[in-house]
OpenMM code with the backbone's topology and positions (N, CA, C; nanometers):
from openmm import Vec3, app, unit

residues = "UNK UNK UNK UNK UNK UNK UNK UNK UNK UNK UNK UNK UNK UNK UNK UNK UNK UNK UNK UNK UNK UNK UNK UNK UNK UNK UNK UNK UNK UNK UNK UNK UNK UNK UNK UNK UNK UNK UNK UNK UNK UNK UNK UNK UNK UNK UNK UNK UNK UNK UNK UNK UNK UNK UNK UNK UNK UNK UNK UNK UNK UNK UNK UNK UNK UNK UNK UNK UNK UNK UNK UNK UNK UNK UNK UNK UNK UNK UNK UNK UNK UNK UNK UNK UNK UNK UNK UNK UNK UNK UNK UNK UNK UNK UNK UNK UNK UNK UNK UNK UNK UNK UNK UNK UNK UNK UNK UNK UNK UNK UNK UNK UNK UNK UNK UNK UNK UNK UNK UNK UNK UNK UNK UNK UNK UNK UNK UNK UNK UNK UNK UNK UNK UNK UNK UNK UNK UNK UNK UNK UNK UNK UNK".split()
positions = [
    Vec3(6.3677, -7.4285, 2.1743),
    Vec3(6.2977, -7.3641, 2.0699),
    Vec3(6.1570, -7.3266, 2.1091),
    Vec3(6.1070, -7.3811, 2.1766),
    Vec3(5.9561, -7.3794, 2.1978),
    Vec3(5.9564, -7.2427, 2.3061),
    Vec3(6.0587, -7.2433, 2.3607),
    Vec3(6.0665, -7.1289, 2.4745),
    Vec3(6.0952, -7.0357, 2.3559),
    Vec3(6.1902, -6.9993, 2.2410),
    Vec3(6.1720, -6.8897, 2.1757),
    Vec3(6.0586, -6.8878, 2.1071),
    Vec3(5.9643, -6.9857, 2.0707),
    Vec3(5.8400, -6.9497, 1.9872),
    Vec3(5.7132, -6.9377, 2.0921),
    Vec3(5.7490, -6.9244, 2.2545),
    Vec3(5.6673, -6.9094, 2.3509),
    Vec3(5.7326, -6.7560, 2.3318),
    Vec3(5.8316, -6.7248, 2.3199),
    Vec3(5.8696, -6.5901, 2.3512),
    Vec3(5.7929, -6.4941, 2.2241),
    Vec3(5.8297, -6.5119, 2.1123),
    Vec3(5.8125, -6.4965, 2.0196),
    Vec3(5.6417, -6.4819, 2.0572),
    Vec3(5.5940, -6.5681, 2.0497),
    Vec3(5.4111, -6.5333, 2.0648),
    Vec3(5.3887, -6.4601, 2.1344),
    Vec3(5.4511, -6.4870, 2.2462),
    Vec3(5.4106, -6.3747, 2.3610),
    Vec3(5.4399, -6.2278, 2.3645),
    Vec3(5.5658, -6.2209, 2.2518),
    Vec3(5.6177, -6.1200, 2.2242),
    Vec3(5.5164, -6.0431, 2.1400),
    Vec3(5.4568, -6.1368, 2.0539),
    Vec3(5.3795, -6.0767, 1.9159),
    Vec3(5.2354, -6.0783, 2.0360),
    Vec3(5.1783, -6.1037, 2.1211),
    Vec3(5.1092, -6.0989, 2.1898),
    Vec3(5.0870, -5.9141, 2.2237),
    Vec3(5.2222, -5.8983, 2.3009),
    Vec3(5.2423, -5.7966, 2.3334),
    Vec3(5.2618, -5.6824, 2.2376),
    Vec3(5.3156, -5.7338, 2.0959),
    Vec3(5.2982, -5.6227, 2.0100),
    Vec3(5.1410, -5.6263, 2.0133),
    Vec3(5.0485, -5.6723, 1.9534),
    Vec3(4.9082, -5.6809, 1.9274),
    Vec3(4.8288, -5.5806, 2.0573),
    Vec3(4.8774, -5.6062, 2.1497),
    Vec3(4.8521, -5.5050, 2.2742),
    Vec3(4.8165, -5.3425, 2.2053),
    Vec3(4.9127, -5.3099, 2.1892),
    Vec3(4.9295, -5.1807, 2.1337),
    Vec3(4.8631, -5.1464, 2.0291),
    Vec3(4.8722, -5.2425, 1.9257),
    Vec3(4.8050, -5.2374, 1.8377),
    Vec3(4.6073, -5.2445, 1.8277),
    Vec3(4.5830, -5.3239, 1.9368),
    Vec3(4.4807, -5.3578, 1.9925),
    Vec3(4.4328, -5.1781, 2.0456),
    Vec3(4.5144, -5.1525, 2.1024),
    Vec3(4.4483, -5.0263, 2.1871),
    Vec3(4.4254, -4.9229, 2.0327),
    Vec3(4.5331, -4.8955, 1.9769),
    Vec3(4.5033, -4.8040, 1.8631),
    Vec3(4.3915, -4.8556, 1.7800),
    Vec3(4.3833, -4.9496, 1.7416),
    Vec3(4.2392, -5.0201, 1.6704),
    Vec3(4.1449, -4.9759, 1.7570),
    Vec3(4.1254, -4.9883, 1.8901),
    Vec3(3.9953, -4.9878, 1.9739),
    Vec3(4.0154, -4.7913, 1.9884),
    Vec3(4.0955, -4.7532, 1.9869),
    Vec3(4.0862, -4.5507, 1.9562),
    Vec3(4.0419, -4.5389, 1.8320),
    Vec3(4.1051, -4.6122, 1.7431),
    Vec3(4.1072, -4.5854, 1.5732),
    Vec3(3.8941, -4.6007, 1.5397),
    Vec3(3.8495, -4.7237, 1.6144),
    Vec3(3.7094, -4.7765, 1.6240),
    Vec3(3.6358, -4.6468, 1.6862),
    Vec3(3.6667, -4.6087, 1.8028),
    Vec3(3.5813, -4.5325, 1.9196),
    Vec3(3.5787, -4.3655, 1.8041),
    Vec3(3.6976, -4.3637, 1.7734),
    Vec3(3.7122, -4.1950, 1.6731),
    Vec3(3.6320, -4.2443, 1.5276),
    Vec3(3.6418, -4.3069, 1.4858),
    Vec3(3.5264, -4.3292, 1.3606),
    Vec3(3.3765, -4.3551, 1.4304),
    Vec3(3.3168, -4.4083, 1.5260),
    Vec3(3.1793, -4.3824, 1.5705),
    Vec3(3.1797, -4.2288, 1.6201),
    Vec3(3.2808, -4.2041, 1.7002),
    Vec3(3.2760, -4.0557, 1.7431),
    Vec3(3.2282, -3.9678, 1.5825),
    Vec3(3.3148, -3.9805, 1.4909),
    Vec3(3.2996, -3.8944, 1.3721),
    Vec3(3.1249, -3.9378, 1.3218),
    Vec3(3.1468, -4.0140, 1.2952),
    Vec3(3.0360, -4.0850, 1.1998),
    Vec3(2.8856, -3.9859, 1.3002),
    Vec3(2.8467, -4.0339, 1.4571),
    Vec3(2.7871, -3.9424, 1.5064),
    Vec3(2.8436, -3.7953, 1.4720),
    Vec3(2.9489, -3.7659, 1.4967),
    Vec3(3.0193, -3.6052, 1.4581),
    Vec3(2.8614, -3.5520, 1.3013),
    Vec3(2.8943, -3.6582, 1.2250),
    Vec3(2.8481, -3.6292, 1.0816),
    Vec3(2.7218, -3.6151, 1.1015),
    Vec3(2.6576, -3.7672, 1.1847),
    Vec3(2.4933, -3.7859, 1.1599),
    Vec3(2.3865, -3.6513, 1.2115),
    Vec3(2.5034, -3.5714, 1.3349),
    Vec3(2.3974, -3.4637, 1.4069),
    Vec3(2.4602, -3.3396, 1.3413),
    Vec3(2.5520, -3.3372, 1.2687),
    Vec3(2.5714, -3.2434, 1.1814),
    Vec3(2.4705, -3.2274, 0.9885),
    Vec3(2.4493, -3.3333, 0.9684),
    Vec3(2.3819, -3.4005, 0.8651),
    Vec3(2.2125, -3.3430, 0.9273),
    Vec3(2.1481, -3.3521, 1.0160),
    Vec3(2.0209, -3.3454, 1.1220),
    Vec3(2.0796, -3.1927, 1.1007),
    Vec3(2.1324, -3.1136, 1.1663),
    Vec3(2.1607, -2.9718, 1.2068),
    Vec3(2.1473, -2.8893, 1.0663),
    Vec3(2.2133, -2.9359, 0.9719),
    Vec3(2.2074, -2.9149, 0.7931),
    Vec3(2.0663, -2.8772, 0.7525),
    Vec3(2.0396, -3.0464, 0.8221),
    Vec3(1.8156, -3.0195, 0.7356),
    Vec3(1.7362, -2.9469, 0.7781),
    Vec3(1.7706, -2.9449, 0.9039),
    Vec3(1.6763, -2.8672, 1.0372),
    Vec3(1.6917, -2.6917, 0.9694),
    Vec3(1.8275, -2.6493, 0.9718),
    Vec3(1.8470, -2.5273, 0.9276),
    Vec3(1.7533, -2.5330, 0.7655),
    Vec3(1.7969, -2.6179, 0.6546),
    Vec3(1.7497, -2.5977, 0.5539),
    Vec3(1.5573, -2.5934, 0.5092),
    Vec3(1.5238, -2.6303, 0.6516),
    Vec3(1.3873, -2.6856, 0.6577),
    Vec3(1.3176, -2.5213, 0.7044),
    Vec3(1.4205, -2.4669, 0.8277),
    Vec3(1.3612, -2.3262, 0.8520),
    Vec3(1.3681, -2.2163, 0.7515),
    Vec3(1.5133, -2.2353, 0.6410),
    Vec3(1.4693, -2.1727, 0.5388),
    Vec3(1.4370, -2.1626, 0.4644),
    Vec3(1.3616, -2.2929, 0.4375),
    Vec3(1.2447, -2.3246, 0.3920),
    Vec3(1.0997, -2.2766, 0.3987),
    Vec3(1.0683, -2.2924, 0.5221),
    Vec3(0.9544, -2.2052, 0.5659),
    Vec3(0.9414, -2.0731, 0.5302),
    Vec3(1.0957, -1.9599, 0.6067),
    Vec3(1.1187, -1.8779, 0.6142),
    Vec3(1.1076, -1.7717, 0.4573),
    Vec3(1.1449, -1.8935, 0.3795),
    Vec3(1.1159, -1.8682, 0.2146),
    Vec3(0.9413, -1.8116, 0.2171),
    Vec3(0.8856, -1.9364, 0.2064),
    Vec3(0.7611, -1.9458, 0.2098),
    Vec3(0.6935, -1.8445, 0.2940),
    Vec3(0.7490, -1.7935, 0.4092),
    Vec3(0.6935, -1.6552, 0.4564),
    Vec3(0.6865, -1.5728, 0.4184),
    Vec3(0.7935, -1.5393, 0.3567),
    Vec3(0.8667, -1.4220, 0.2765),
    Vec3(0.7981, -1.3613, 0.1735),
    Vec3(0.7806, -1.5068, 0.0745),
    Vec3(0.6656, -1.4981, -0.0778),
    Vec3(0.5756, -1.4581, -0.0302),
    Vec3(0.4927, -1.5141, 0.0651),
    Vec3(0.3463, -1.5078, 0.1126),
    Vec3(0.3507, -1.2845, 0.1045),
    Vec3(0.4282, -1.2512, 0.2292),
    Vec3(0.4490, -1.0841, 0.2638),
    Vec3(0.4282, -1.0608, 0.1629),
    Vec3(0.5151, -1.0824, 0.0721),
    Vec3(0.5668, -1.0105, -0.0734),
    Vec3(0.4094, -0.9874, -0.1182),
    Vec3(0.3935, -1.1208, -0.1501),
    Vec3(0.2402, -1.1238, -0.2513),
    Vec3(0.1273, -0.9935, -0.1567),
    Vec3(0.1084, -1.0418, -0.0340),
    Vec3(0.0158, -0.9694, 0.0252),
    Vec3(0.0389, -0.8221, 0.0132),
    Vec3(0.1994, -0.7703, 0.0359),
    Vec3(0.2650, -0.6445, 0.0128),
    Vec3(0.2385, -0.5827, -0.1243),
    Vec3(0.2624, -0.6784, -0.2309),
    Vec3(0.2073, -0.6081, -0.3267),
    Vec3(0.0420, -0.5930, -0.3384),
    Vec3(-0.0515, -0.6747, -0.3337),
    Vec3(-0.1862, -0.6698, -0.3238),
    Vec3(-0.1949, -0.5309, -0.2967),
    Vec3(-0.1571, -0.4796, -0.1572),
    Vec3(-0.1863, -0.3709, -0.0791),
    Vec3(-0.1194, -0.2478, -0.1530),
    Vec3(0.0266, -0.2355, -0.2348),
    Vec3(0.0760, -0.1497, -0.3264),
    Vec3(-0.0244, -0.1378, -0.4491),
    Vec3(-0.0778, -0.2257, -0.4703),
    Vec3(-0.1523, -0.1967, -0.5606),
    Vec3(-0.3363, -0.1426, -0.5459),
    Vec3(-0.3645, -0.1658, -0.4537),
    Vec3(-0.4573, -0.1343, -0.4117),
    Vec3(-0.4179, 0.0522, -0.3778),
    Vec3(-0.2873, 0.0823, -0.3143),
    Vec3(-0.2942, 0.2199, -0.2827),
    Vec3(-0.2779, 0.2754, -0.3823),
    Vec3(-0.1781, 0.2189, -0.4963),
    Vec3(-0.1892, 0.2478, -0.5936),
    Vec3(-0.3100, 0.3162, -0.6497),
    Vec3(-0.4177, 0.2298, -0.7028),
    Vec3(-0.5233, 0.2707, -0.7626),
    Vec3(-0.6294, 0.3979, -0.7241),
    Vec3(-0.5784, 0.3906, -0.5618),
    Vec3(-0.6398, 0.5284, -0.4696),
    Vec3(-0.5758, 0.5724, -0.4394),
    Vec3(-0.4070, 0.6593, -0.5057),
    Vec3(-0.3585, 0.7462, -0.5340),
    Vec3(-0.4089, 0.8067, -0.6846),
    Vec3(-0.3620, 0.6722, -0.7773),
    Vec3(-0.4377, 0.7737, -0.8888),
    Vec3(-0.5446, 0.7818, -0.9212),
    Vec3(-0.6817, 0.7607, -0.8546),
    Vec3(-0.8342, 0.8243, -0.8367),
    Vec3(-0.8354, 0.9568, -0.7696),
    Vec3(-0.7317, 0.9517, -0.6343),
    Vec3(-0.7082, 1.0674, -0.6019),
    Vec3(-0.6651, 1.1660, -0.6990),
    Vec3(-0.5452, 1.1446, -0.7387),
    Vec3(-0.5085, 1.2603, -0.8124),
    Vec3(-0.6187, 1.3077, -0.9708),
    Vec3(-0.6849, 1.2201, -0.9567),
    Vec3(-0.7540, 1.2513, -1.0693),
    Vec3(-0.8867, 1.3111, -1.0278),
    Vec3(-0.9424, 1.3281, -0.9150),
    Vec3(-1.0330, 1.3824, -0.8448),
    Vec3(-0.9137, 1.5070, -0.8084),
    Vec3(-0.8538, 1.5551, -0.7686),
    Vec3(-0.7672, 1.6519, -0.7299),
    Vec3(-0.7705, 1.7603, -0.8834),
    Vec3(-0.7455, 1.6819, -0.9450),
    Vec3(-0.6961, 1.7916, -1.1171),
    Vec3(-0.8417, 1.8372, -1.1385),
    Vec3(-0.9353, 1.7348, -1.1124),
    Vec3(-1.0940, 1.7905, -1.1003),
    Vec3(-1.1419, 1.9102, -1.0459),
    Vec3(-1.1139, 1.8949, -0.8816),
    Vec3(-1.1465, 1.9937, -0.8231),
    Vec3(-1.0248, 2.0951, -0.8101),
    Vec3(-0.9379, 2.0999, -0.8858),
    Vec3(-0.7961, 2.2624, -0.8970),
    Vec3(-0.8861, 2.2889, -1.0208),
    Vec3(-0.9096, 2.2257, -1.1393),
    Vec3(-0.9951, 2.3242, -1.2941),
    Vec3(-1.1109, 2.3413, -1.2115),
    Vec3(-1.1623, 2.3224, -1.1463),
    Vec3(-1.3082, 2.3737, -1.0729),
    Vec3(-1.2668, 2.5029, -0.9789),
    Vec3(-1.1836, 2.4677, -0.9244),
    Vec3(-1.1096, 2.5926, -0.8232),
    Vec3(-1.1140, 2.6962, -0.9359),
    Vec3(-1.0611, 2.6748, -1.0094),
    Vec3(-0.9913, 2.7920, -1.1078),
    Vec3(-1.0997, 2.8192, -1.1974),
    Vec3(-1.2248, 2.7529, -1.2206),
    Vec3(-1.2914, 2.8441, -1.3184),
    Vec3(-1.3682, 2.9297, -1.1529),
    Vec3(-1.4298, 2.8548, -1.0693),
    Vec3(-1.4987, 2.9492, -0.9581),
    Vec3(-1.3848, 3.0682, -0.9000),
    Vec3(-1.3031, 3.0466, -0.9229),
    Vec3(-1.1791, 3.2132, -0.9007),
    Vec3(-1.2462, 3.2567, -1.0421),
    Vec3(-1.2305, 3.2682, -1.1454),
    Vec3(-1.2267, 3.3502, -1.2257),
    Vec3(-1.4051, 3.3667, -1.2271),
    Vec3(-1.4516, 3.3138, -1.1662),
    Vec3(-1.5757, 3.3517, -1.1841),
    Vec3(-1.6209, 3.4883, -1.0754),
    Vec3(-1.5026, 3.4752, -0.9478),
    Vec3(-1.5772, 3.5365, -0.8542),
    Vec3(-1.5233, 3.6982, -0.9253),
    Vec3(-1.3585, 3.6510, -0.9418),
    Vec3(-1.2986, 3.7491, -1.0156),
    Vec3(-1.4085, 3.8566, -1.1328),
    Vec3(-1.4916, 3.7971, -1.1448),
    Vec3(-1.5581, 3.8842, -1.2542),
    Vec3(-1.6825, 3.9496, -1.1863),
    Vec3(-1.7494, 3.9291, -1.1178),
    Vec3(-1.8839, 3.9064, -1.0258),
    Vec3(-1.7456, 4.0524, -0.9661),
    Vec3(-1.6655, 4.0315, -0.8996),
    Vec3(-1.6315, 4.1295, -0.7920),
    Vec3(-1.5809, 4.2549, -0.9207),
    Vec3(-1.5120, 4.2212, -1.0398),
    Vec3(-1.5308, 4.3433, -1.1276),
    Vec3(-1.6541, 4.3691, -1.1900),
    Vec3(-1.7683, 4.3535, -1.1919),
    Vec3(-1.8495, 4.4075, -1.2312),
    Vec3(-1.9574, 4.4491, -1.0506),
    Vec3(-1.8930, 4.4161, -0.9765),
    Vec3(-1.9571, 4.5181, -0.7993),
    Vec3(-1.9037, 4.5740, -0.8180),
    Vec3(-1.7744, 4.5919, -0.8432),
    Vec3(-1.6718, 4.7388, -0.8050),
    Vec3(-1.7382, 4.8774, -0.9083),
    Vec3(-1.8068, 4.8376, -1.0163),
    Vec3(-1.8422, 4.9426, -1.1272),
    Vec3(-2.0316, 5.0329, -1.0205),
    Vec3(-2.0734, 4.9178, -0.9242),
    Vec3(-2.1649, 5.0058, -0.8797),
    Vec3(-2.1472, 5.0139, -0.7461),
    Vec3(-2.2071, 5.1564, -0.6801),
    Vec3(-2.1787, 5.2034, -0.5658),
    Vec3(-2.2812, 5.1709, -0.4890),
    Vec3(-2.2299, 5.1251, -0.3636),
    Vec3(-2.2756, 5.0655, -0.2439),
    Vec3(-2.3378, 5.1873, -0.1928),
    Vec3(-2.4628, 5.2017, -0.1443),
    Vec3(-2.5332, 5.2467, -0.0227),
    Vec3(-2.5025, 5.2572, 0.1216),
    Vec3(-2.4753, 5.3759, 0.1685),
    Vec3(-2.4194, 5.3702, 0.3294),
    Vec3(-2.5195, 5.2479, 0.4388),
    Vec3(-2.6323, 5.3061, 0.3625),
    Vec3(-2.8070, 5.2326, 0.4766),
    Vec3(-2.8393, 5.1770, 0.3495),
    Vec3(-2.9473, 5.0995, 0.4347),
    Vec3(-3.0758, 5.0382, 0.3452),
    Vec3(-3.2141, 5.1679, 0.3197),
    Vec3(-3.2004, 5.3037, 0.3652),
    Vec3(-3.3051, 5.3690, 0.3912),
    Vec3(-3.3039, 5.4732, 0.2034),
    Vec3(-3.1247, 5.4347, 0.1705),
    Vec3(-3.0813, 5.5273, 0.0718),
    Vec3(-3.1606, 5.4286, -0.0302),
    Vec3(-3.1576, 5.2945, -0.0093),
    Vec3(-3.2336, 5.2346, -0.1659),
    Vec3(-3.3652, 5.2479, -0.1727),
    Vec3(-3.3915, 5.2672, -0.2975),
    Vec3(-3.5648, 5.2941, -0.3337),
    Vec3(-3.6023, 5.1741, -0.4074),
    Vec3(-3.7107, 5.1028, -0.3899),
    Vec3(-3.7743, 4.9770, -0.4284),
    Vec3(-3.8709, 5.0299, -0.4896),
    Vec3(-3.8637, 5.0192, -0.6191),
    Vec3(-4.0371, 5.0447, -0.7094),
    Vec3(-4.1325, 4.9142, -0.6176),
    Vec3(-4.2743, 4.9810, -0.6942),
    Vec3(-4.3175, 4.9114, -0.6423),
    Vec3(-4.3872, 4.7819, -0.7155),
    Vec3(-4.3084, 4.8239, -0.8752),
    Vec3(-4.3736, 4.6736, -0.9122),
    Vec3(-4.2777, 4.5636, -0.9119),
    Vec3(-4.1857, 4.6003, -0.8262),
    Vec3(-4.0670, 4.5133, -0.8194),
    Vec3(-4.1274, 4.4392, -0.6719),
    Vec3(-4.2149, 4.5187, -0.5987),
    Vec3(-4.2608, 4.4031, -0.4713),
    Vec3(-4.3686, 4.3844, -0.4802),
    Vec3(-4.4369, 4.3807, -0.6417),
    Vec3(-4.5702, 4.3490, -0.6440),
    Vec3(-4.5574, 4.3064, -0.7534),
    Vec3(-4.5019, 4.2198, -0.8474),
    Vec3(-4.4329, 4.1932, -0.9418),
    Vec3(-4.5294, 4.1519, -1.0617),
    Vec3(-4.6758, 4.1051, -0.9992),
    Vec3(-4.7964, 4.0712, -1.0669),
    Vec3(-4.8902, 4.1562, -1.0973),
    Vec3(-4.8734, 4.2577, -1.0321),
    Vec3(-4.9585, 4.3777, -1.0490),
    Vec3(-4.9139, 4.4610, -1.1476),
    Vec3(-5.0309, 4.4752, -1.2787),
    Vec3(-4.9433, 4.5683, -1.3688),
    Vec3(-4.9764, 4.7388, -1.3736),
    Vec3(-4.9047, 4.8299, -1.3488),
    Vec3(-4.8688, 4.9341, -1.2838),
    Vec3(-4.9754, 5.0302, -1.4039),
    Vec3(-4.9543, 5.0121, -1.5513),
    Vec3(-5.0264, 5.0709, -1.5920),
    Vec3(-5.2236, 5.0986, -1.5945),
    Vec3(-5.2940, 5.1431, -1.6294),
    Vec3(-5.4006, 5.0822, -1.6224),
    Vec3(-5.4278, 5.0072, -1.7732),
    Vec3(-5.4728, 4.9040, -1.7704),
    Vec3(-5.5697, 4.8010, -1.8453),
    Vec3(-5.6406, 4.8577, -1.9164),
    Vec3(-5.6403, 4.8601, -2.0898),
    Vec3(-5.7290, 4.8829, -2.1543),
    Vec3(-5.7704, 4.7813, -2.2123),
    Vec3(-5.9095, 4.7728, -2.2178),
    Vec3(-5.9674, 4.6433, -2.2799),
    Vec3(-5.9596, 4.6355, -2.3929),
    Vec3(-5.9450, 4.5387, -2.5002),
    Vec3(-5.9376, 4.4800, -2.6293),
    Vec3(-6.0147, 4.4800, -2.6675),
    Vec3(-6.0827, 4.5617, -2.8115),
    Vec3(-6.2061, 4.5504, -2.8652),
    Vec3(-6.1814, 4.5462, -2.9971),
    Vec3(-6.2522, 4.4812, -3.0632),
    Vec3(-6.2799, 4.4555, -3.1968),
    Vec3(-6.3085, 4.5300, -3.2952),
    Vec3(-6.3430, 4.6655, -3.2376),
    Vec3(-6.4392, 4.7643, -3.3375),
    Vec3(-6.3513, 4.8062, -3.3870),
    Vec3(-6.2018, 4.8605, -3.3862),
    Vec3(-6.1761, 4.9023, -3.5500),
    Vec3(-6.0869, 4.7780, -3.6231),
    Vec3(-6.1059, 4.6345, -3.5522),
    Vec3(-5.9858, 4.4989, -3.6325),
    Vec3(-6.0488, 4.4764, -3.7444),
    Vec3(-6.1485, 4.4488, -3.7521),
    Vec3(-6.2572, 4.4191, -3.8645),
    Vec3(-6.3544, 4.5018, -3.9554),
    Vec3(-6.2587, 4.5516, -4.0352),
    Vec3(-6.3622, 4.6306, -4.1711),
    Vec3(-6.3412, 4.5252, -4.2146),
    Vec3(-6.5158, 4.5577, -4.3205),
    Vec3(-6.4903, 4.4885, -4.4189),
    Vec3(-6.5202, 4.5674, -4.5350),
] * unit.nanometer
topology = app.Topology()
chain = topology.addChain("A")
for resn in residues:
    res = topology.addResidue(resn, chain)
    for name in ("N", "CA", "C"):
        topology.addAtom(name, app.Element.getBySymbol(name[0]), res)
């Protein structure tokens, strides 16, 4: 008997063998995983951390992007409002020249300068052309 319960142990010995090895694979593949997880878990944050930042870059552009939209903004429409300024300014100085050139067209141009005649109290403009009679009193006052 002792030889079948030597067999017997030794037998269950030898099952445990096998069993032993799959436990020690079954052990080695759960640390394998568990690392599998921990640098996958690390790889997760790392990514979530850059788009994180990447967020935070983003807002920052935006904000500064608009600052600057709005800034051109305000010197587009100064521009255009200086623009509508100077087109009604355009357009009254056209209609101004427009009139200035219809009222040249009504007088006739001189071939020379020798054809125009200049009075002469027009180049002596202080000098008065008639003669001066003096102001006297003798007939203002009857009495």
């Amino acid at each position: 008997m002792s030889s079948s319960l030597a067999k017997a142990g030794s037998s269950g010995s030898d099952v445990d063998g096998p069993h032993a090895m799959i436990d020690e694979k079954r052990r080695k593949r759960m640390i394998s995983n568990r690392e599998s997880a921990r640098r996958s878990r690390m790889k997760r944050q790392k990514h979530l951390e850059g788009l994180v930042s990447e967020k935070s870059i983003l807002e920052r552009k935006i904000y500064e992007d608009n600052e600057k939209f709005v800034a051109i903004w305000q010197s587009h429409f100064a521009l255009e409002s200086q623009n509508k300024i100077l087109r009604d300014e355009k357009m009254k100085l056209a209609e101004n020249l427009k009139n200035l050139q219809q009222i040249l067209s009504g007088y006739e141009v001189p071939e020379s300068d020798q054809d125009i005649e200049v009075s002469d109290r027009f180049l002596n403009p202080w000098q008065v052309s008639s003669p001066v009679k003096p102001i006297t009193a003798s007939g203002m006052f009857k009495f």
